[in-house]
LUMMARRO-930744 format. One record per residue (C-alpha): residue in one letter; x, y, z. Coordinates in steps of 0.05 Angstrom, whole numbers, plus 5000, padded with zeros to 4 digits. Layout:
N
A  X  Y  Z
...
This chain:
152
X  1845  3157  1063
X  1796  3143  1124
X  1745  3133  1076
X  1774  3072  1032
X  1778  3006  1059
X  1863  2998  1051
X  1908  2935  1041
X  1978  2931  1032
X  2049  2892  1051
X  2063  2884  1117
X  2114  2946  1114
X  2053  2991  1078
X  2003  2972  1143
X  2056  2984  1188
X  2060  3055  1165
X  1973  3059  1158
X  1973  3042  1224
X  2025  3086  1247
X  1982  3137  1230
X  1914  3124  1257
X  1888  3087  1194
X  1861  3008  1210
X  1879  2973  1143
X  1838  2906  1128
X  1886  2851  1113
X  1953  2853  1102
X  2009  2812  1060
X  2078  2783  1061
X  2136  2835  1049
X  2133  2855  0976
X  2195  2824  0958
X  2179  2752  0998
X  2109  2747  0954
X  2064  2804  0980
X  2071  2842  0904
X  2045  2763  0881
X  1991  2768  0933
X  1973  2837  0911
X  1967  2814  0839
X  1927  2764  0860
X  1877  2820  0885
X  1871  2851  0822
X  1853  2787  0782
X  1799  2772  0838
X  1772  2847  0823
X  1780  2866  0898
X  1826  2920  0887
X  1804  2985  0856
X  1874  3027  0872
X  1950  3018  0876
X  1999  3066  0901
X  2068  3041  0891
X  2114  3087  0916
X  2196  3075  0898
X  2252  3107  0888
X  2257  3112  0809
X  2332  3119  0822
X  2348  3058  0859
X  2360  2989  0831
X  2300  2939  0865
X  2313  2856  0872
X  2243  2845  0860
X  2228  2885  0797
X  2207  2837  0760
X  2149  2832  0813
X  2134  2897  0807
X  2133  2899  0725
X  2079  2829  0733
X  2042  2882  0788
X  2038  2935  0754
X  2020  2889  0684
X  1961  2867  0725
X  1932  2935  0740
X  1946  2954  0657
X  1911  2898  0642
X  1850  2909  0692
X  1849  2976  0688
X  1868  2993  0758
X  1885  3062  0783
X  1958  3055  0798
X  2005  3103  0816
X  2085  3108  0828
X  2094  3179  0854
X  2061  3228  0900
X  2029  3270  0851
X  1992  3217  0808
X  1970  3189  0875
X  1948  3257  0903
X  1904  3275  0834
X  1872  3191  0836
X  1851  3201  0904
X  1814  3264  0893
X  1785  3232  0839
X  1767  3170  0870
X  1742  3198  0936
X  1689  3249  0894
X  1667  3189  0859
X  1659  3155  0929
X  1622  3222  0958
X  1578  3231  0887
X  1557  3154  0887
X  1547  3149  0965
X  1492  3197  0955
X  1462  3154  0907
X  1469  3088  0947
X  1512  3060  0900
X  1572  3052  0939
X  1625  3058  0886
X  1695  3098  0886
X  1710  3071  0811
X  1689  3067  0744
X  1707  3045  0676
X  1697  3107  0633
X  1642  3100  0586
X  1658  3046  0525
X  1718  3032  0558
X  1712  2949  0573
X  1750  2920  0632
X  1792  2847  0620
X  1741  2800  0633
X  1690  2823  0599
X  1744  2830  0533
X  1763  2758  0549
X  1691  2730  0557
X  1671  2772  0489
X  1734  2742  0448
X  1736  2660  0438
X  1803  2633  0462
X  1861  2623  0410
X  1891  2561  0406
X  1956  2574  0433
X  1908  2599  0495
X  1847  2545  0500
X  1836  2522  0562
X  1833  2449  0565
X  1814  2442  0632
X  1744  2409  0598
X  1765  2366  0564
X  1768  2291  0586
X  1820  2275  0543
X  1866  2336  0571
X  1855  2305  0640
X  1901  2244  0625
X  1957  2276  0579
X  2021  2264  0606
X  2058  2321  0651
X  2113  2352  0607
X  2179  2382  0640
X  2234  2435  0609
X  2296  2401  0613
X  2365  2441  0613
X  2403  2429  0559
């Protein structure tokens, strides 16, 4: 793990630290918005791993945070993984890409396979639907009115 450049929740640094490793940034408490924060990683393309350990036999308050995380990484295609042995065969993977393209000078741990397209470049190649346009262009979207859900 020395070799990657970590993040995590504040719990998940904690526990790097604990153990000699210096993470680089660190977020709220998963369940007070750090899984959000995390997700928010991914879409910015700064995240080329998650390892998400939990207990598949416990019940979690913030599960729909971690269903939206682990969405994200689906949808991004973002090594992710939920138990020990997943994350034991992604990080020998990743660090003999890291060791392979450091020789190189192409400093890269990850890569798409071959003919495998990541989101944005799907979404930039496809033109927006029209439940999806963004409207943020248009002058005339700049002055429609706000609308709220009432409750019935």
């Amino acid at each position: 793990l020395k070799d990657f450049r970590l993040t995590g929740t504040g719990t998940t640094c904690k526990m790097l630290s604990s153990i000699g490793l210096q993470p680089v940034g660190q977020t709220k408490s998963g369940p007070l918005g750090g899984d959000q924060e995390i997700g928010a990683m991914i879409c910015r393309e700064e995240l080329q791993g998650i390892f998400f350990f939990r207990d598949p036999l416990s019940a979690h308050a913030h599960i729909a945070d971690i269903e939206a995380l682990m969405r994200l990484a689906d949808c991004y295609q973002v090594y992710h993984c939920t138990n020990y042995r997943s994350a034991a065969a992604v990080l020998t993977v990743m660090h003999d890409r890291l060791k392979t393209a450091a020789h190189g000078g192409v400093r890269r741990s990850v890569a798409l396979p071959e003919g495998v397209a990541g989101l944005k470049q799907l979404t930039e190649a496809q033109p927006a639907s029209p439940q999806h346009q963004d409207f943020t262009e248009d002058p005339q979207a700049a002055s429609a009115p706000e609308v709220a859900a009432v409750p019935a």
